[in-house]
N, C-alpha and C positions, 0 to 999 in steps of 0.2 A: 094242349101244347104240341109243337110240332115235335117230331122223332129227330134225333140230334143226328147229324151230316158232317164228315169228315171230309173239308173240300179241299181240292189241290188249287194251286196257286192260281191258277187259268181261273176256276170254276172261282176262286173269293172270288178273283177280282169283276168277274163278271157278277157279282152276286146280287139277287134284288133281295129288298124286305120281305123280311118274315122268316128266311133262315137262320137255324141254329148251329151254333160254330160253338166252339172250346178255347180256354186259353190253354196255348201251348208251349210255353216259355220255355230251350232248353238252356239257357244260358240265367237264369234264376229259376225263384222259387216261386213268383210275384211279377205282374204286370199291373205299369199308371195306367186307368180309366180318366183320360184328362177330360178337362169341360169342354176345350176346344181342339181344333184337330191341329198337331204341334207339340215342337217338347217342350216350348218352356210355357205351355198351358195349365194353368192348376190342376192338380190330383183330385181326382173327386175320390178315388177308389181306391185300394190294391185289390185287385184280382187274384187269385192262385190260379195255379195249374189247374185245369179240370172243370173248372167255373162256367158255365151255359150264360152263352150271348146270344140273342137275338137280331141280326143286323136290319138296319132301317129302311138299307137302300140306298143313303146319303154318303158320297164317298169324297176327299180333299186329296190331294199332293200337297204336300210340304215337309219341311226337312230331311225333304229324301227320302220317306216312307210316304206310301196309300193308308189313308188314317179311313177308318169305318167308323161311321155311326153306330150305337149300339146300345141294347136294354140290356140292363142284368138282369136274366130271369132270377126269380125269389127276390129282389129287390126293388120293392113298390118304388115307382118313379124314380127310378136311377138309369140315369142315361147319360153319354159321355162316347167319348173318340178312342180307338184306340187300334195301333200301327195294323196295318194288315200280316207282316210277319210275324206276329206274336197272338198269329190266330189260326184255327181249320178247322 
């Protein structure tokens, strides 16, 4: 597994596959893991705070957030979109 990486905003959005980012929610407790990149995408997930993502490399614009591809680590094939701000 790689060693987890606290990235600032510059360095997400440049970000390729294979780094490890955090959910950093401070406005809940919970972040959607949607199917697609988008808010009215189905929830695959809730996230917590603290949660290890792996990003893919694949990145969207829409609804006004940079939506990341991304693996939950610990959870076998679960992958899903989710906003760049509610990530580092």
């Amino acid at each position: 597994m790689t060693d987890m990486v606290k990235l600032n905003d510059q360095e997400l959005e440049n970000a390729v596959g294979g780094r490890t980012v955090t959910v950093q929610n401070s406005a809940s407790s919970y972040t959607n893991l949607r199917a697609k990149a988008g808010l009215k995408s189905d929830v695959v997930l809730r996230l917590e705070n603290g949660d290890l993502l792996e990003t893919t490399g694949k990145k969207k614009q829409k609804d006004g957030y940079v939506w990341y591809q991304v693996y939950v680590i610990g959870a076998e094939d679960c992958f899903g979109w989710v906003a760049g701000s509610l990530v580092g």
